[in-house]
LOMIMI-51081 format. One record per residue (C-alpha): residue in one letter; chain; x, y, z. Coordinates in steps of 0.25 Angstrom, whole numbers, plus 2048, in hexadecimal, padded with zeros to 3 digits. Each point is the difference from the previous one (the first is absolute). Layout:
N
(A A (X Y Z))
...
***
This chain:
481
(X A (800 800 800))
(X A (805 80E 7FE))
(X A (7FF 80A 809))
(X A (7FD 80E 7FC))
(X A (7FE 80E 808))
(X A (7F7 80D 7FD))
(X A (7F9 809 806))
(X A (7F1 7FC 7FA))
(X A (7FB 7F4 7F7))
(X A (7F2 803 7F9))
(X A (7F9 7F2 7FD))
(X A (7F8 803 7F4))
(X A (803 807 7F1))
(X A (7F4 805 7FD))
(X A (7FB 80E 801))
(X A (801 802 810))
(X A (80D 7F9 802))
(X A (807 807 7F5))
(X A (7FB 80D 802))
(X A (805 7FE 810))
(X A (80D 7FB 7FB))
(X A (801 80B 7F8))
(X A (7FE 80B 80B))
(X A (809 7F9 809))
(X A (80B 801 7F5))
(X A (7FE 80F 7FC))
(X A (802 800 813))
(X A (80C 7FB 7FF))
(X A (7FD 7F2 806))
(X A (806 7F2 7FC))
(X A (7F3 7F8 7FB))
(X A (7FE 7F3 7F9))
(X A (7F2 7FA 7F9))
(X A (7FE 7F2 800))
(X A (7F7 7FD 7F3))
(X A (7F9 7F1 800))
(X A (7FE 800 7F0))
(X A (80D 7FF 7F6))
(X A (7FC 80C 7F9))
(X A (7F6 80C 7FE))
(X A (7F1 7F9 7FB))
(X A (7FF 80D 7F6))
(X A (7F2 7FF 804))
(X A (7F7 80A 809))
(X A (7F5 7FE 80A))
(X A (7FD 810 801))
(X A (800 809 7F4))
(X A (800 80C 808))
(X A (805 80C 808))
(X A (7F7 807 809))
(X A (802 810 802))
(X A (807 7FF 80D))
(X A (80A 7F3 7FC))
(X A (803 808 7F4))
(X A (803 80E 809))
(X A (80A 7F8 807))
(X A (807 7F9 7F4))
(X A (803 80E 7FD))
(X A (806 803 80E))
(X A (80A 7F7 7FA))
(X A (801 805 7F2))
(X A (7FC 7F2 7FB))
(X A (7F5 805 7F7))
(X A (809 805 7F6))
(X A (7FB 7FE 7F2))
(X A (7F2 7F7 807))
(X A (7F7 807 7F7))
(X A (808 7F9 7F4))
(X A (7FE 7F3 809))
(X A (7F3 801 802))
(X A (7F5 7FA 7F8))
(X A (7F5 809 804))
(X A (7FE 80B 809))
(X A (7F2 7FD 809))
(X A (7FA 80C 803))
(X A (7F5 7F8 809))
(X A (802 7F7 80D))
(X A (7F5 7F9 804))
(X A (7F8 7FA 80D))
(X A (7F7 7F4 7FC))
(X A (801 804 7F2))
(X A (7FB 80D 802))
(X A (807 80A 7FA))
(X A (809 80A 80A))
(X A (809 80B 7FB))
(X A (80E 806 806))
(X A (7FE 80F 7FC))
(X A (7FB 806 80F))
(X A (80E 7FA 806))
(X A (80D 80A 7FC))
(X A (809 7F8 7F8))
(X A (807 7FF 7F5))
(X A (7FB 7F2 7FC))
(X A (7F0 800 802))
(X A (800 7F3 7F8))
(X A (807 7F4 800))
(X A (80C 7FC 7F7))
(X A (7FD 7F3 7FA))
(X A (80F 7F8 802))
(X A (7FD 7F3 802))
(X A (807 7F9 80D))
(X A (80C 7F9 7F8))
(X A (804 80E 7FA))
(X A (800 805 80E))
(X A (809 7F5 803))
(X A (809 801 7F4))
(X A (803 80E 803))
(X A (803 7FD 80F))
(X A (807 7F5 7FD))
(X A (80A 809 7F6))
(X A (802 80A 80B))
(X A (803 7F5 80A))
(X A (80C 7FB 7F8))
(X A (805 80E 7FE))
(X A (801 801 810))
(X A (807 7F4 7FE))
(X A (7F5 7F9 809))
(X A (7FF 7F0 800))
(X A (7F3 7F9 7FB))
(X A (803 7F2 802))
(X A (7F5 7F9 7F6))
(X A (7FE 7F1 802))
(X A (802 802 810))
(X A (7F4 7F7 806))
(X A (7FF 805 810))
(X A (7FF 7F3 809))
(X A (801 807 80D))
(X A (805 80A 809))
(X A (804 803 80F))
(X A (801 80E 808))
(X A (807 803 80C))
(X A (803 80D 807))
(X A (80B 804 7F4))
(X A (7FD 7FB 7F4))
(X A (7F8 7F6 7F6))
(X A (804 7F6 7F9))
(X A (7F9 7FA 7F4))
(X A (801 7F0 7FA))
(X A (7FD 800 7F1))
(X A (804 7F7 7F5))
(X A (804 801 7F4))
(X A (803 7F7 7F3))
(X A (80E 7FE 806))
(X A (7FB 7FD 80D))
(X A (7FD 807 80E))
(X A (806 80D 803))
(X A (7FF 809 80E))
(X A (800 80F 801))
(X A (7FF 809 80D))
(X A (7FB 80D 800))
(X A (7FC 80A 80A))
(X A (7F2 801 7FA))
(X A (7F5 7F7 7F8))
(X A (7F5 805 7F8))
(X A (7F5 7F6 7FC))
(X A (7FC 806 7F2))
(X A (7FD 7F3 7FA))
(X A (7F2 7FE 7FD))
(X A (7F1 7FC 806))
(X A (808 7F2 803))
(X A (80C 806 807))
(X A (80A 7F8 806))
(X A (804 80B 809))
(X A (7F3 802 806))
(X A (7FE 7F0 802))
(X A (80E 800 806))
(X A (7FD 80B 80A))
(X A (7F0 7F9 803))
(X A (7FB 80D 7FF))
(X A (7F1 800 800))
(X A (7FA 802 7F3))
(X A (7F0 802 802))
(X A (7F5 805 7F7))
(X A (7F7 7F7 7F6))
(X A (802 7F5 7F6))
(X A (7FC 804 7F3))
(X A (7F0 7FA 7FC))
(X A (803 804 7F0))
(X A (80A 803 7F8))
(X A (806 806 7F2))
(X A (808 7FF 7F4))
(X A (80A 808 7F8))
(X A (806 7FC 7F5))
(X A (80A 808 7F7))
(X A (7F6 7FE 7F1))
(X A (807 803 7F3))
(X A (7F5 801 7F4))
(X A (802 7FE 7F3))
(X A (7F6 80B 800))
(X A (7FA 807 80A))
(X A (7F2 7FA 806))
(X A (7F2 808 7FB))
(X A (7FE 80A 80D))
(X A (810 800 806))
(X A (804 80E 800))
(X A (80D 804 7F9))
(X A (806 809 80B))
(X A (7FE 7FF 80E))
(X A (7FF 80F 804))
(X A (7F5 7FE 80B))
(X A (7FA 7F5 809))
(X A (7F3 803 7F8))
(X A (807 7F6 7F5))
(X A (800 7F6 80A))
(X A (7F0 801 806))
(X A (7F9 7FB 809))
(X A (7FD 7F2 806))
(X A (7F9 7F8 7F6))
(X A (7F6 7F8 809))
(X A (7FE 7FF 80F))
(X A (80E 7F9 804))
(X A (806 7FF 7F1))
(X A (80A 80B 7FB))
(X A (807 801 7F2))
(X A (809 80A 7FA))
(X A (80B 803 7F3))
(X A (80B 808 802))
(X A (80A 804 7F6))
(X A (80E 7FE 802))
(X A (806 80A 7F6))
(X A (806 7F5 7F7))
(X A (7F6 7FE 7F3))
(X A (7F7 7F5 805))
(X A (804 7FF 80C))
(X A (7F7 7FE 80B))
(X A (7FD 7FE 80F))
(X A (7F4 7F8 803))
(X A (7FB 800 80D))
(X A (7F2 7F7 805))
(X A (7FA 7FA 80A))
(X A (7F6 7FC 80A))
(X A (800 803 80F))
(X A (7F5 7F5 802))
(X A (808 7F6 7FC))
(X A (80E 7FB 806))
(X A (80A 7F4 7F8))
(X A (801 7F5 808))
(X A (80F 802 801))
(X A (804 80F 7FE))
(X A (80E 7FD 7FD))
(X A (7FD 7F6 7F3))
(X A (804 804 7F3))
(X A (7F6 807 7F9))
(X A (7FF 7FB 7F2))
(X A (801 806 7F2))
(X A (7F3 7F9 7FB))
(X A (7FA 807 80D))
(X A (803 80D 7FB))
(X A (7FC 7FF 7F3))
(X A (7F3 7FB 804))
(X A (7FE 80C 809))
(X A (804 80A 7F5))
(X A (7F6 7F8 7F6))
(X A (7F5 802 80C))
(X A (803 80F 800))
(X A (803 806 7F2))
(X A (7FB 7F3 7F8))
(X A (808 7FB 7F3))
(X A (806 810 7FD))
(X A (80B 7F9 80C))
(X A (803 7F1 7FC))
(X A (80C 804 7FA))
(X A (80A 803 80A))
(X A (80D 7FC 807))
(X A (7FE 800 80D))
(X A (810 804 807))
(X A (7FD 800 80E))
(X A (7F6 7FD 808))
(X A (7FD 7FF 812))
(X A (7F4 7FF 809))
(X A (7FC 808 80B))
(X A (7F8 802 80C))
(X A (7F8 808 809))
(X A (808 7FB 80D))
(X A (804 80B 809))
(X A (80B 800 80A))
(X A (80A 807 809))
(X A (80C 7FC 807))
(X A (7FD 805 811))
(X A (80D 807 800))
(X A (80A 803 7F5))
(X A (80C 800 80A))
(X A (805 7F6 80A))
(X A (80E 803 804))
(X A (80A 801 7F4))
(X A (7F6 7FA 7F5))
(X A (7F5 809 7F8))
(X A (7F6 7FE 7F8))
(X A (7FD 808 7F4))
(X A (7F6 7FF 7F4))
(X A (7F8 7F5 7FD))
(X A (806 7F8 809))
(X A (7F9 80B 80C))
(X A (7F4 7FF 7F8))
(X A (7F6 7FA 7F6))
(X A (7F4 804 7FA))
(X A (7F7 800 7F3))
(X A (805 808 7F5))
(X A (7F7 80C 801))
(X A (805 80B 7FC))
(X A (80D 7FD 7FA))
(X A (804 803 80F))
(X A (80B 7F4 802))
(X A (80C 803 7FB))
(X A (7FF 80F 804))
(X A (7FD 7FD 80F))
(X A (80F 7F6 800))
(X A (808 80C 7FA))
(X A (7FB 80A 80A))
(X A (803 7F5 80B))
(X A (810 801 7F9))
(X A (800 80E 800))
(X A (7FB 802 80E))
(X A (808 7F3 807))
(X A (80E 804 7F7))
(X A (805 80D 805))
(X A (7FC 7FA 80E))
(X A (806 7F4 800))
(X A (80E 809 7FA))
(X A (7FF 808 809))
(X A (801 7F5 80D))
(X A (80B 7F8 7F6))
(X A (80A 80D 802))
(X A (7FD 802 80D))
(X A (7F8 80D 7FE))
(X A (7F3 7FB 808))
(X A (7FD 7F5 80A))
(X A (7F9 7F5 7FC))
(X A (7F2 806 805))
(X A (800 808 7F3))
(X A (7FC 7F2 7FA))
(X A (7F5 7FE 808))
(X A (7F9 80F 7F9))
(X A (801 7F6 7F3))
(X A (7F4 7F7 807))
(X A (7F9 80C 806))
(X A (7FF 808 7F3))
(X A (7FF 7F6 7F5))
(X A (7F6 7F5 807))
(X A (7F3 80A 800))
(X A (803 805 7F2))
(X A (802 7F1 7FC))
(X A (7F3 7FD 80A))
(X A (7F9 80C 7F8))
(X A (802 7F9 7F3))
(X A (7FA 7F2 804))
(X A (7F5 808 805))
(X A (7FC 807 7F2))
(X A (803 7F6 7FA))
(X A (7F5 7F8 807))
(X A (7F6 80B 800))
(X A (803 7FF 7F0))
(X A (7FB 7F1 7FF))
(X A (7F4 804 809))
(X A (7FB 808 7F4))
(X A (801 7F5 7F6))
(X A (7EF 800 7FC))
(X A (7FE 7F3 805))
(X A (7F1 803 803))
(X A (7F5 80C 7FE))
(X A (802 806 80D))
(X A (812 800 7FB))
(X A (7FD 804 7F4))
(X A (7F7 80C 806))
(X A (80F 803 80A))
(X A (807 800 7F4))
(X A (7F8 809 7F8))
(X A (7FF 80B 80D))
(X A (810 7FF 803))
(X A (802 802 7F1))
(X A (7F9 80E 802))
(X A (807 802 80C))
(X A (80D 7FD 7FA))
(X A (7FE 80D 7F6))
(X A (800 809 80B))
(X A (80D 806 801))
(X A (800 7FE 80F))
(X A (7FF 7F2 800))
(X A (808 7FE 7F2))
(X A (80D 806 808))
(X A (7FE 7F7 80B))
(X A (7FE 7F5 7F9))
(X A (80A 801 7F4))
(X A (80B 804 80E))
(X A (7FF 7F1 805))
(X A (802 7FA 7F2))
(X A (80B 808 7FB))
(X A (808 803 810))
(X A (7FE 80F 7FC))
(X A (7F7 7FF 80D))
(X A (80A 7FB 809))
(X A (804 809 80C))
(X A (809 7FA 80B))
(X A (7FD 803 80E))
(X A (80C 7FE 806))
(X A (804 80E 801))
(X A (7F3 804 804))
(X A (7F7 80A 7F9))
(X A (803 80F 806))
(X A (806 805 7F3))
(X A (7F8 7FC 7F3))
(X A (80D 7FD 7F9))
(X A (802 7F3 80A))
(X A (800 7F3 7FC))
(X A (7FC 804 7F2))
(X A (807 7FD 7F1))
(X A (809 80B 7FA))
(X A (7F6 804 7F5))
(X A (80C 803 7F4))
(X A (7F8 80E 7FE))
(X A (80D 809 7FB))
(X A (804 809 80B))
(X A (807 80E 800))
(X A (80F 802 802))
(X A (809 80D 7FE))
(X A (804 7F6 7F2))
(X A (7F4 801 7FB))
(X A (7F5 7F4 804))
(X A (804 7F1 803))
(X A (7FA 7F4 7FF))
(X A (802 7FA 80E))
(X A (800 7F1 7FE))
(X A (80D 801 7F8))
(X A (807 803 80E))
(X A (7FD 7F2 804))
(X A (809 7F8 7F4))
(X A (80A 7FD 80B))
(X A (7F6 7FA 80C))
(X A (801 80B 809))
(X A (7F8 807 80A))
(X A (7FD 80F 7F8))
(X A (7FE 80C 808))
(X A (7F9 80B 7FA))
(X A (801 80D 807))
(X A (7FF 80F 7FD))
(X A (809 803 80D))
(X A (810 7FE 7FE))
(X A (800 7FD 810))
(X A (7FC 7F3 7FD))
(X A (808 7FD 7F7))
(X A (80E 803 807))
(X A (7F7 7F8 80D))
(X A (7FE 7F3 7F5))
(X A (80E 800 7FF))
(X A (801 7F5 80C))
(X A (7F9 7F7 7F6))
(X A (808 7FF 7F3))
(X A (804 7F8 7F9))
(X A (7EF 7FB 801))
(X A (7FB 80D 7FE))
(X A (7FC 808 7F2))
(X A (7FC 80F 805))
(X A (7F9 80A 7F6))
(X A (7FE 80F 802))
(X A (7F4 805 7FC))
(X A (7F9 80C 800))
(X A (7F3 7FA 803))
(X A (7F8 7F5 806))
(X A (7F2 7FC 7FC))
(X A (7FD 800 80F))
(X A (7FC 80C 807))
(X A (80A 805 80E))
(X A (808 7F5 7FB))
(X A (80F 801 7FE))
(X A (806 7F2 7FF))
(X A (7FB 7F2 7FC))
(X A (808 7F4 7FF))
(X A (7FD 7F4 7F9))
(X A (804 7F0 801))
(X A (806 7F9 7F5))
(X A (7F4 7F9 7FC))
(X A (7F8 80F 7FE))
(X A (7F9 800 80D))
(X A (801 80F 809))
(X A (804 7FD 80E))
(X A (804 80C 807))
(X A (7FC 80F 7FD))
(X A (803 80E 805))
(X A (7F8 80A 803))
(X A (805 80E 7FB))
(X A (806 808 80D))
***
């Protein structure tokens, strides 16, 4: 066996765990992924980034050239189908980016190897055991079983984690009573109906019947489409069986008739409505992040999103307790801001199924909530939880309105002219913005983690200071004096 050392291993390439591995590296902290499958799939669960996930890709200067990546730019969200829009949140992506998941991975795998970060692909975890001072992790390979010991572990492998079976942490929420399809479709033309540009979750509808939904989505490749059916009445008898070819060929003749026999179908996986989350994300010197914290029915296109915030939240923490910058209760502000958000999600997303028209009196819900949802009011609340624009930690309690929120991106004015804020953050650092030199020259104590920016003016009244985590977050403000 050999016998390595760093200062964190990541379980888990996809999304979460290479976005995590990613902050770490931009901190300066040794970290290693350990990746069961031999290579990249090249195929993509989500096809989406939600407003928020994409604000924070940006932090990072990693959504250069996205629009050329994208397939489409979706100006709706939804909730149950019903259509919700971005517009009353200041932003400057009230929509989302249609990059599907192994383009995120692609990119963040490419970064990865230009910090000269390890993913070890083909590296199957077995086990693992903590004490006070480190972890060290069993894994095999094709050339037998390897060791390696790290300060840190972070479960970002999956809804069948080997981390959180390993640590025994309870898991509660419901087994899933039906399930869905998707399957990557390409046409030798497109199916009579199918939309030739997703540009709004009006292309995708509505359910089709009381528990049956169906949708086509265009992939931007001619003929290339994303097929996506279901019946939440009805549950496989084995959810991890293969689902078969001639299967989705018969559902696609159910939906669009003969217009869709001829077709190649590249990819295909079944779903649930299961929803689950892990009691604690931390216990000792193991984390949970991802799906491996949390599972839940695809509403939304909420998933992946929710597991790259969970990086960007737990990375600069984790840093920061790596270097020796914070103690080790700095971790447990990881659980206590990201389990309600992840919480929040399960819960609209269940509120979502329970307006699926199952009956008269559901239909007659849906048809109220769907007015209600065109109010502005309720429009911003509910397009804030699908998106995370909404989110607003309260660990910094809520005296200043800045507290706790997201850095918005809105330009702001300097004696340079006006700047965009969120390229002070390229580096991973905390950024201070303040209109008072004084707290500049105080700042000083923190550098080399501190970005400061003189300003001429705050977009908050009597308020002279405000600094910002790494991930976007505001945690401390000053009033002016």
């Amino acid at each position: 066996m050999n016998n390595l050392g760093t200062d964190v291993i990541v379980v888990g390439a996809g999304p979460t765990g290479l976005m995590l591995a990613y902050e770490l590296a931009l901190a300066g902290a040794d970290v290693v992924v350990l990746e069961r499958l031999a290579e990249r799939t090249g195929l993509s669960k989500a096809l989406n980034l939600q407003p928020r996930t994409a604000e924070m890709l940006e932090l990072r200067g990693l959504l250069d050239g996205a629009e050329e990546r994208s397939f489409a730019t979706v100006q709706d969200g939804h909730f149950a189908m019903i259509p919700i829009d971005y517009h009353g949140w200041d932003t400057r992506f009230p929509f989302q980016l249609g990059i599907p998941q192994a383009e995120v991975e692609g990119f963040l795998e490419e970064r990865l190897a230009a910090q000269g970060t390890k993913v070890l692909r083909g590296a199957e975890v077995i086990d693992f055991v903590q004490d006070k001072d480190s972890v060290s992790v069993r894994y095999r390979t094709d050339s037998g079983e390897n060791r390696l010991t790290a300060r840190f572990l972070v479960g970002c492998d999956g809804a069948r984690s080997v981390v959180r079976k390993g640590l025994d942490v309870d898991f509660p929420g419901v087994d899933g009573e039906g399930f869905g399809v998707v399957a990557d479709v390409l046409f030798d033309k497109a199916p009579d109906g199918a939309q030739k540009q997703w540009r709004t979750m009006r292309n995708v509808g509505e359910p089709t019947g009381a528990t049956t939904f169906k949708g086509l989505i265009p992939l931007g490749e001619p003929g290339l489409y994303r097929f996506i059916y279901g019946d939440r009445a009805s549950r496989p008898a084995d959810m991890r069986s293969a689902v078969t070819v001639d299967e989705v060929r018969q559902a696609l003749l159910e939906c669009y008739g003969e217009s869709a026999t001829k077709s190649e179908i590249r990819w295909v996986s079944r779903f649930s409505d299961a929803a689950r989350q892990a009691a604690h994300y931390r216990d000792g010197r193991v984390l949970l992040a991802g799906d491996a914290a949390h599972i839940h029915f695809p509403a939304g296109g909420q998933g992946l999103n929710l597991g790259v915030q969970d990086a960007m939240n737990l990375g600069w923490k984790l840093a920061a307790v790596v270097h020796g910058r914070a103690g080790d209760e700095l971790l447990d502000t990881y659980e206590a801001e990201r389990h309600p958000v992840g919480a929040e999600v399960l819960h609209n997303v269940a509120a979502q199924l329970g307006l699926t028209p199952r009956s008269r009196e559901t239909r007659a819900l849906r048809a109220v909530f769907t007015d209600l949802a065109a109010l502005p009011e309720v429009n911003r609340h509910l397009s804030g939880m699908v998106s995370g624009l909404g989110i607003r930690y309260a660990t910094y309690g809520t005296s200043h309105p800045a507290l706790g929120t997201r850095l918005t991106d809105q330009d702001i004015a300097t004696d340079a002219g006006p700047l965009r804020p969120s390229t002070l953050f390229r580096t991973g650092d905390f950024v201070l913005l303040t209109t008072t030199p004084a707290h500049i020259d105080a700042a000083r104590a923190w550098s080399p983690g501190l970005t400061t920016q003189l300003v001429t003016a705050l977009p908050w009244p009597a308020t002279e200071a405000v600094l910002y985590r790494p991930d976007g977050y505001c945690c401390w403000t000053a009033p002016t004096r």
